[in-house]
Structures are given as structure tokens and as C-alpha cells.
C-alpha positions as YAML, in Angstrom:
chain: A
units: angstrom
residues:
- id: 1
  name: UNK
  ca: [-17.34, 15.02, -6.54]
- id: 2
  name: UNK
  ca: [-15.66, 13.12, -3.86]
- id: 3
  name: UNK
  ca: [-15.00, 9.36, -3.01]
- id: 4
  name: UNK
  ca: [-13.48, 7.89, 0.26]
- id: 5
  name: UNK
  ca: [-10.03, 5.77, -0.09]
- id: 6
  name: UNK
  ca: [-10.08, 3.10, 2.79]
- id: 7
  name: UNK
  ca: [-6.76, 1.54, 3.18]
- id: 8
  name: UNK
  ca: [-5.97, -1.68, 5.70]
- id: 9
  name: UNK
  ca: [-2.48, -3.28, 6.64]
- id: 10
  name: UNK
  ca: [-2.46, -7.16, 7.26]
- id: 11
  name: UNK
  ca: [-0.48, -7.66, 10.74]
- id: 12
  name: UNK
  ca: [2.44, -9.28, 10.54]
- id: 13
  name: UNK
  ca: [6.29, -9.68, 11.69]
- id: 14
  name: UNK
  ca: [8.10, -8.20, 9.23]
- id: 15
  name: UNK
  ca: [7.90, -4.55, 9.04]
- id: 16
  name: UNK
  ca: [5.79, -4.25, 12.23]
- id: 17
  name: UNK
  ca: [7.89, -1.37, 14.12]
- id: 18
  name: UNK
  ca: [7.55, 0.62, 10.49]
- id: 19
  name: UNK
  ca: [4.93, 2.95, 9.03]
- id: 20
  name: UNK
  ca: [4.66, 2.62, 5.15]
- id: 21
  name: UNK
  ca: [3.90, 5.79, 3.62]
- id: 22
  name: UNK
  ca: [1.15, 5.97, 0.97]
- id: 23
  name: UNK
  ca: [1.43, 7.50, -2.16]
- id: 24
  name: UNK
  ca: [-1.37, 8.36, -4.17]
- id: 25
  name: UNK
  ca: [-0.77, 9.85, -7.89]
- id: 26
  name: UNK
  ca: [2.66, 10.54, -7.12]
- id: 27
  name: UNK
  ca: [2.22, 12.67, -3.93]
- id: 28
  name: UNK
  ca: [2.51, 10.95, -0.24]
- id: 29
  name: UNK
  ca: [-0.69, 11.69, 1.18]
- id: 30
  name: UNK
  ca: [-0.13, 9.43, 4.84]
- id: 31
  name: UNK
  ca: [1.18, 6.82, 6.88]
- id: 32
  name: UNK
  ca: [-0.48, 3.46, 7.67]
- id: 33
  name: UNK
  ca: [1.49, 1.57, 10.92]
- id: 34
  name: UNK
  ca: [1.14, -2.15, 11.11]
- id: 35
  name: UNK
  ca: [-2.13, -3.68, 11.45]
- id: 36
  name: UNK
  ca: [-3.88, -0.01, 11.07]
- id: 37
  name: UNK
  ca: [-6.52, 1.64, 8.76]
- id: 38
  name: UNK
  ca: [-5.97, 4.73, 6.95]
- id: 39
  name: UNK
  ca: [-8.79, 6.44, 5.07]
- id: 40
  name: UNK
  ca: [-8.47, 9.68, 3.03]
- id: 41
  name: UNK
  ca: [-11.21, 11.68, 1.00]
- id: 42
  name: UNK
  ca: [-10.10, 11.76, -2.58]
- id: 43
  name: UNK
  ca: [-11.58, 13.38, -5.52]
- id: 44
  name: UNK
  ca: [-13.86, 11.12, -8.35]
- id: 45
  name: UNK
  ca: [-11.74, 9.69, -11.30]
- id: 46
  name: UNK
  ca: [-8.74, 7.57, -12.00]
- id: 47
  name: UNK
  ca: [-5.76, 7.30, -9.53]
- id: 48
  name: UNK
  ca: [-2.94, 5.22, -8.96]
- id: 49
  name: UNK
  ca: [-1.68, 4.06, -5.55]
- id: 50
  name: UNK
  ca: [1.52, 3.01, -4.19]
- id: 51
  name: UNK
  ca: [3.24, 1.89, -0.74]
- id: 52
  name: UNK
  ca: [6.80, 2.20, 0.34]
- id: 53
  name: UNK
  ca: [8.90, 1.73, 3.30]
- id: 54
  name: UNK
  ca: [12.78, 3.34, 2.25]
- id: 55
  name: UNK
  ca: [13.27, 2.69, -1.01]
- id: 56
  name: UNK
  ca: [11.44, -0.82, -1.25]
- id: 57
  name: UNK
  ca: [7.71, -0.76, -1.80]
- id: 58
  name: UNK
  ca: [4.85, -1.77, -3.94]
- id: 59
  name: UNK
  ca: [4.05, -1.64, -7.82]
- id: 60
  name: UNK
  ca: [1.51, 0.67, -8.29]
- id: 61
  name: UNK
  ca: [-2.35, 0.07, -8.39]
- id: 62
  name: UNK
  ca: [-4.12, 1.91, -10.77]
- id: 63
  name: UNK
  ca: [-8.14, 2.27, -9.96]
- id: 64
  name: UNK
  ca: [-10.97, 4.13, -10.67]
- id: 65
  name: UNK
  ca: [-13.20, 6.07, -7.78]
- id: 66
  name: UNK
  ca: [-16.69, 6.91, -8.86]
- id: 67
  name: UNK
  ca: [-18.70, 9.35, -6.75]
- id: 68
  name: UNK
  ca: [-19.96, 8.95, -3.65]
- id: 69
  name: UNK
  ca: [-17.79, 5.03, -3.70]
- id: 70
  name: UNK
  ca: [-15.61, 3.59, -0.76]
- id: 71
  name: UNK
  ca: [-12.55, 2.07, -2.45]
- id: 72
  name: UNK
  ca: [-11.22, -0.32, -0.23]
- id: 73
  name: UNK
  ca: [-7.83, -1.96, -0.58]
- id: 74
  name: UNK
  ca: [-5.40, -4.44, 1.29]
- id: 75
  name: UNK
  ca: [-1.75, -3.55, 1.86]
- id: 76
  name: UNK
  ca: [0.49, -6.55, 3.31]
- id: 77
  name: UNK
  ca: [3.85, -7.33, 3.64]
- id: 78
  name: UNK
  ca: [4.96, -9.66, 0.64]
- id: 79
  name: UNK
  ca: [7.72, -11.43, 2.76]
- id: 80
  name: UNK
  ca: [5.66, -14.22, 5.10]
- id: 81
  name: UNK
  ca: [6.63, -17.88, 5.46]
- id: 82
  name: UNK
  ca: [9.39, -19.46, 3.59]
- id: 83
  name: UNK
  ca: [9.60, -15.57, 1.15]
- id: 84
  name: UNK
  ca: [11.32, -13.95, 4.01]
- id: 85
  name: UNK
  ca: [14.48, -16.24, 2.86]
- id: 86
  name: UNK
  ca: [14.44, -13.93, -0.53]
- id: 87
  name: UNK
  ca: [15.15, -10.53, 1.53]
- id: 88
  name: UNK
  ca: [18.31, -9.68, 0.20]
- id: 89
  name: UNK
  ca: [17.15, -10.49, -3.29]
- id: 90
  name: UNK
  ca: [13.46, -8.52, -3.23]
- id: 91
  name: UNK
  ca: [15.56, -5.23, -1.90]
- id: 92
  name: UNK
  ca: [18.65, -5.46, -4.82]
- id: 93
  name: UNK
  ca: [16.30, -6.73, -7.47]
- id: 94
  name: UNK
  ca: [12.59, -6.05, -6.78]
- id: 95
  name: UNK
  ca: [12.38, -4.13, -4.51]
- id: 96
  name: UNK
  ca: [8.44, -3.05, -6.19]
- id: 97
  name: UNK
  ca: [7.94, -6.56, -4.69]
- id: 98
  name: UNK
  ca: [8.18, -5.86, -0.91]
- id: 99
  name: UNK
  ca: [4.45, -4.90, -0.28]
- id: 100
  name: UNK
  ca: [1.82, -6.47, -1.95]
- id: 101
  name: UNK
  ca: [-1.89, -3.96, -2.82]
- id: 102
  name: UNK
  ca: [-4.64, -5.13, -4.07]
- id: 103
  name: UNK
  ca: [-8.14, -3.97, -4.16]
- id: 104
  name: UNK
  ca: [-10.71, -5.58, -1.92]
...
């Protein structure tokens, strides 16, 4: 059985000329641009999902699709306001830190 990943990216400044690539368990299965939706039919069971953009990304989500389900999650860039100060620190030292996922 089958269930439908829907994935949306937040708008914003930083990182709006660049695609992040999505990686679900372990194998990049797209590209989501800035403000866009990407949706992919995956099968039933327990995944995990991840975003990057170079080497700099997200930590990974770990879900569970049941049959016939929409999972919906949010992908956003985790440096707004005051955080994009910390961009030389979030690429040498967290770089898992640079896009936030979350389910929705």
C-alpha cells in the first residue's frame, strides 16, 4: 500500500535563489525551490526524512505513513530575524541546524 508525502517550504530571504534537495530514507528523491510544494507517492510504513542545501541541512524526521494517509510536513529556513547573525557558527558547528522539518 501507498501513502502521499506532501512537503511545503516557508518563503523567506535566506536561501531563496536555492532548491533544497529532499532525502527520504537515505536516497534524494526531489527538489523543493523556495516557497514551493513538493509531493511524492511513498510506500506505507516508517521513513525518515531529511533536507539539505550543500553540506548544511536538517536533522532527520522520522515518521510513520499509514495507508491511504497524506503526511504533510513544513520545511523552513532556521536562520530568520536576529539567527541569521549565527551563520558562520550553524555551518562549522551545526550545520543539521540550517533547516528546520517538522510535521504538520
Amino acid at each position: 500500500m501507498s501513502s502521499k508525502l506532501i512537503l511545503t517550504r516557508d518563503k523567506a530571504f535566506s536561501d531563496f535563489a536555492r532548491k533544497y534537495k529532499v532525502v527520504l530514507d537515505d536516497k534524494e528523491i526531489g527538489e523543493i525551490k523556495n516557497g514551493g510544494t513538493f509531493e511524492s507517492v511513498i510506500p506505507s510504513g516508517p521513513h525518515s526524512l531529511k533536507l539539505t542545501v550543500d553540506w548544511c541541512g536538517s536533522k532527520v524526521l522520522e515518521f510513520d505513513a499509514a495507508p491511504d494517509q497524506e503526511v504533510r510536513i513544513n520545511g523552513s529556513s532556521n536562520l530568520r530575524g536576529w539567527r541569521i547573525l549565527k551563520v558562520k557558527k550553524v555551518m562549522s558547528e551545526t550545520p543539521d541546524e540550517w533547516i528546520r522539518i517538522a510535521l504538520t
